[in-house]
N, C-alpha and C positions, 0 to 999 in steps of 0.2 A: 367506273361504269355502273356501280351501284345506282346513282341517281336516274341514270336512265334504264335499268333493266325491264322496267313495269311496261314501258313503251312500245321496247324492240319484244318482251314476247310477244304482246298483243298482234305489234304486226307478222310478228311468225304466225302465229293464229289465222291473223288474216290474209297470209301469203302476200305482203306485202315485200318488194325487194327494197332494199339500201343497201347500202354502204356504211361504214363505220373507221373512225381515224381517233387514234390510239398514241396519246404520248409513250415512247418507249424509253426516252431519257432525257437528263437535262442536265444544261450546264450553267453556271452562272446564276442568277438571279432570275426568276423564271418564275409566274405566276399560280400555275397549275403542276402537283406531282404529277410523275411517271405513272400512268394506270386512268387520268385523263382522258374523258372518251365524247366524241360528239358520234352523231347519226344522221343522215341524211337520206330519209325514202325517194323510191322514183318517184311523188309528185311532186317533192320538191320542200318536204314540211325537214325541219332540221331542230333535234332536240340535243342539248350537252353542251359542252365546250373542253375545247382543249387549252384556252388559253388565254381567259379571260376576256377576249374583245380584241387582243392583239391581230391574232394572225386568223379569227374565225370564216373571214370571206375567202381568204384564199383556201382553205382545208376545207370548206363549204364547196369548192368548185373540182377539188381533188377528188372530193366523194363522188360528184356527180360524174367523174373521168370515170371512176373505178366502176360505175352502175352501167356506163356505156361499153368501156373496156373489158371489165372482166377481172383483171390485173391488178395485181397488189405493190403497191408504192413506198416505197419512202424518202422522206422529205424533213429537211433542218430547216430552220427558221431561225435567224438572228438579227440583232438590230443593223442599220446600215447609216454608217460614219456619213457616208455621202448624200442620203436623202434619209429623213428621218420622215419622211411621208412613203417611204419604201414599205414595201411590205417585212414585216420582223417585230420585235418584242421591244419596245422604249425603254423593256427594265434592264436593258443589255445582257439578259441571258442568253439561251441557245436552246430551243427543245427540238428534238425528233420526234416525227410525227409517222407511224405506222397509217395507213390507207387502205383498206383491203372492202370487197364485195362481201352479204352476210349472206347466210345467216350466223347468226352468233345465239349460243342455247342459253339466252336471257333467263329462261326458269329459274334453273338453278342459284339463280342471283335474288329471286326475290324470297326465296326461303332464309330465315335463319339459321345456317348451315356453312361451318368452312367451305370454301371451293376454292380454287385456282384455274385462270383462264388459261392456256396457252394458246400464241396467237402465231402461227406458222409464219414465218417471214415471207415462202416463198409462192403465200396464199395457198395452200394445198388445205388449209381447211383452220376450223377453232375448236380446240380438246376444251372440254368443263372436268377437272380434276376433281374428285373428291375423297376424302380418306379410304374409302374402299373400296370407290371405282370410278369410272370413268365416261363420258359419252363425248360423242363427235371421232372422227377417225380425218389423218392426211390420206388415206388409200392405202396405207402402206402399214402389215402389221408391225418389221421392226420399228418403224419410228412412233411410232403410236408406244410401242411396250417402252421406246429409251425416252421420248418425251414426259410421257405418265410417270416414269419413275424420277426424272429430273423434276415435275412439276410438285408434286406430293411430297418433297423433300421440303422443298421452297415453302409450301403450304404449312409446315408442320413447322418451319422456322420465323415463319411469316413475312418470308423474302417478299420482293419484288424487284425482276431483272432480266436482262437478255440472257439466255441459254444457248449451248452451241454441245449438240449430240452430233456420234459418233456414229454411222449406219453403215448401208454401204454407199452413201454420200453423207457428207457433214449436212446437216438441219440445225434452222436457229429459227430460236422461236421468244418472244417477248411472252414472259409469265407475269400475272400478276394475281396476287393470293390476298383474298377478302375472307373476311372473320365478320362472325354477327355483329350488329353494332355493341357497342362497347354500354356498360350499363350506369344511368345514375338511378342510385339507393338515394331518396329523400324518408324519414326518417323524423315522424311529428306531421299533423294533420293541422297545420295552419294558416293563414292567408300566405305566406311568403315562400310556402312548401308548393301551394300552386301556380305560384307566378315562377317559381325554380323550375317547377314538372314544364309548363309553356316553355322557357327558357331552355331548357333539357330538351324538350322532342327538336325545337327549331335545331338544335347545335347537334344534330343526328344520334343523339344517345337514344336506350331501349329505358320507359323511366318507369321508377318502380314507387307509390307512396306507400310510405306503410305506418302503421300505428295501432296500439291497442284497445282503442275506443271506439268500437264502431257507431256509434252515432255521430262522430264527426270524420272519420275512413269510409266515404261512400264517392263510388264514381262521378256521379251527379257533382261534390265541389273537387273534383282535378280531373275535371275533361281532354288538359294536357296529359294526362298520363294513362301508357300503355296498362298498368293494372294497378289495381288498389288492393292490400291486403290488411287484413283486420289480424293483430297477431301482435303478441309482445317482441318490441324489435330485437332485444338480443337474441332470442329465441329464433326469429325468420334468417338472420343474418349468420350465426350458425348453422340452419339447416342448408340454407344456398349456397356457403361453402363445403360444406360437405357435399352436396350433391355435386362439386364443383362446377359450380353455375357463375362464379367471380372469376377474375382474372386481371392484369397486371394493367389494363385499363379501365376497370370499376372506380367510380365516383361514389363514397359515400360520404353523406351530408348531413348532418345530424338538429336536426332545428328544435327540439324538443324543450331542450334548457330545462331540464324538470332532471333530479339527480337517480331516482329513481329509476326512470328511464335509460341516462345518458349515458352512467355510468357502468352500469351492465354490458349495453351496448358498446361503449368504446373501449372498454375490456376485449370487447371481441375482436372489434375491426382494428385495432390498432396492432394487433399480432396475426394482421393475414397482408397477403404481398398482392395491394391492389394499392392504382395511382393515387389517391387523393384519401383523406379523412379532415372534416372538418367540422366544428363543433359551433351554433351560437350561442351567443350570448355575453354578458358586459364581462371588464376584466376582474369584478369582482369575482363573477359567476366562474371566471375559466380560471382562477386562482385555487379556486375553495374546488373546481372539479379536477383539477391536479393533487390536490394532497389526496382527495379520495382515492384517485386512479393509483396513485401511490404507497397508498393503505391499502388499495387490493392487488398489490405486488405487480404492477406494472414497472419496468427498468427507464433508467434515463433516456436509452437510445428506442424505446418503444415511444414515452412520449413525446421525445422532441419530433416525432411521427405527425403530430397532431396539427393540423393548423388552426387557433383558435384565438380572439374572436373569430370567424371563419370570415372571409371576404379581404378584397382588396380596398381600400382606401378611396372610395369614389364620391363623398361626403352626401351616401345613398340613404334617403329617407324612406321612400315608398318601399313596398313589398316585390313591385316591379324593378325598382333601380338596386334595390339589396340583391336580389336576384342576378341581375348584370354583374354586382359585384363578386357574390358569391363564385358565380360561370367565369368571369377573367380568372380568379384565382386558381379554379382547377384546370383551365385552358392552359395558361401557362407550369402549372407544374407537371401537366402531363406533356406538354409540348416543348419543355426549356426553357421558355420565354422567362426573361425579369422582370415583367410586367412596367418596366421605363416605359416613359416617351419614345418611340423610336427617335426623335430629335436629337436627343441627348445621348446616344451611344452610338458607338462605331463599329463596320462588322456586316455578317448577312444579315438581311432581313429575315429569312426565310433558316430557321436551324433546328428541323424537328428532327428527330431519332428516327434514323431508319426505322426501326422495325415498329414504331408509332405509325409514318406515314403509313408504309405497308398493311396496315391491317384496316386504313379506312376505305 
C-alpha cells in the first residue's frame, strides 16, 4: 500500500470517498505479495494493483460495490482450467482479495516510520499501528486494545498475515507491517555511483552517496540520491550503525577502488549484519584488497562476506548497464534468487524470505 499512500491521503484531505482491495494471501504462483493494495474513488479514478493486470477489472468493480454498498468483501481469484479468458491469474496461483470502504489513515504510510495496518475483516474499521500507539478504532475498546497488541507484535517481527483475536466475539483482521524503505549506501563520487543512486531510488531504496571529497560529493551530480554526505566513508558508515540507522536490508556498495578509502571502509561494513557488501574493481585490485583486509584482522568467514568484483556478469560497459549489474546482484542476494535464467531451473518463480517480502 506504500505506493499508493501519497494518493489516498490526499483524498482524505479532500474528503474524497473510495474503496480500497487488499491482497490478504496467496497461493501458488501469484504475481503481487499479500499487502498488495489498489484504490478506487467515487469518480471512478483507480490507483495500485493487486495483481498485476490479471484480475484488475474485476476488483476494480468490487471496489465500486463496496462505495455503493458499504460492505466489506472478500474474494479469491484463481485460474480457470475451463476458460482461460475467465476471470483468474494465467500464472495458476490463487490470491484473496480483502474489499472494504475507506478511509484508510494513508499519513502514517508516507512517513519514514515503522507502522502496521490492520484491516478489520468484518469492515468495522482500519488501525495504523505504531511502536507506541495507535490511531483509527473498530468502535470497540476491547478489540482495538487485543488487535494493537497482536498488530505491534507482527510489526516488531516484520510479519505480515491474517490475525484471529479473542473478544467477546472472535475478530480477524489482515495485518500488514511496513518498515522505511530499506537503504543503499553508495560509497565514491563517480559517474557509475550516479547512475547506481538512479538505479537505487527506481528499485525503492532510501539512497545515500557519500565521499570525502567535497568538490566532487555535491547534490547537483546525484540528483538520484535522497542525500549526499561529504565525510570519510568508514567514518559515516560507523556512525550510521551506531546510531542504528542500518539493518539486515542495507545495501552497501563500495565504488571507490582507491585502498585508502576501501579498506577502512570494508573493515567496517563487513562486520555489521546488513544484506549486501560489494566492492569494485578488477581482480587484481580485489586480490591485493583481500591480503590488506587480511593484514588488518579480518577472518575468512567475514570476508567471504564480500562480494567483489561487485556485479553480476552482464558483459556491462556503461556506467548505466554496470549499475543494472551491480542492482541484479544485490536484488538477488537479498531476495534468494540465483541470478539464472529462469529458463534453466526448475521450481517457484517467486521464493523471497518471508520476512524480506513483509518489510516492503
Amino acid at each position: 500500500m506504500r505506493e499508493i499512500a501519497d494518493r489516498l491521503a490526499a483524498w482524505n484531505d479532500e474528503g474524497v470517498r473510495y474503496a480500497v482491495a487488499v491482497v490478504v494471501s496467496v497461493r501458488g504462483s501469484a504475481p503481487r505479495a499479500p499487502g498488495a493494495a489498489m484504490a478506487v474513488s467515487a469518480d471512478g479514478e483507480a490507483v495500485g494493483s493487486v495483481s498485476g493486470g490479471c484480475v484488475e477489472s474485476a476488483v476494480y468493480e468490487l471496489c465500486r460495490a463496496a462505495l455503493d454498498t458499504g460492505e466489506t468483501v472478500r474474494e479469491t481469484f484463481g485460474y480457470s482450467d475451463d476458460d482461460a479468458f475467465a476471470v483468474g491469474l494465467t500464472c495458476g496461483g490463487t490470491v484473496e482479495v480483502l474489499v472494504s470502504p475507506g478511509p484508510v489513515p494513508a499519513s502514517a504510510l508516507t512517513r519514514d516510520a515503522p507502522v502496521a495496518f490492520a484491516h478489520m475483516v468484518d469492515g468495522s474499521g482500519v488501525l495504523a499501528v505504531h511502536p507506541s500507539h495507535h490511531t483509527g478504532t473498530t468502535g470497540r475498546a476491547d478489540v482495538d486494545a487485543a488487535v494493537v497488541a497482536e498488530a505491534r507484535a507482527m510489526l516488531d517481527a516484520g510479519k505480515t498475515g491474517m490475525i484471529s483475536v479473542r473478544c467477546r466475539d472472535d475478530a480477524e483482521a489482515f495485518v500488514h507491517s511496513y518498515a522505511p524503505p530499506p537503504r543503499l549506501l553508495v560509497f565514491g563520487a563517480i559517474d557509475h555511483a550516479a547512475a547506481l543512486a538512479r538505479q537505487g531510488s527506481v528499485l525503492g531504496y532510501r539512497v545515500t552517496v557519500c565521499d570525502a571529497r567535497p568538490v566532487f560529493a555535491t547534490p547537483a551530480r546525484f540528483p538520484g540520491a535522497d542525500e549526499v554526505v561529504v565525510d570519510w566513508p568508514h567514518r559515516y558508515l560507523a556512525a550510521e550503525a551506531e546510531r542504528g540507522a542500518l539493518d539486515g536490508r542495507t545495501v552497501v556498495c563500495v565504488l571507490t577502488h582507491d585502498a585508502k578509502f576501501d579498506v577502512p571502509l570494508l573493515k567496517v561494513a563487513l562486520r555489521l549484519p546488513v544484506a549486501y557488501v560489494g566492492a569494485m574493481g578488477s581482480r587484481r585490485t580485489h586480490h591485493d584488497r583481500l591480503a590488506r583486509l587480511r593484514a588488518a584482522g579480518l577472518s575468512g568467514g567475514e570476508l567471504a562476506r564480500l562480494r567483489s568484483p561487485i556485479g553480476l556478469d552482464l558483459g556491462a560497459r556503461t556506467p548505466e548497464e554496470t549499475a543494472l549489474a551491480i542492482a541484479a546482484e544485490f536484488t538477488a542476494a537479498r531476495r534468494d534468487g540465483t541470478a539464472l535464467p529462469l529458463g534453466q531451473i526448475n521450481g517457484p518463480i517467486h521464493h523471497d524470505r518471508a520476512a524480506v517480502a513483509a518489510a516492503q
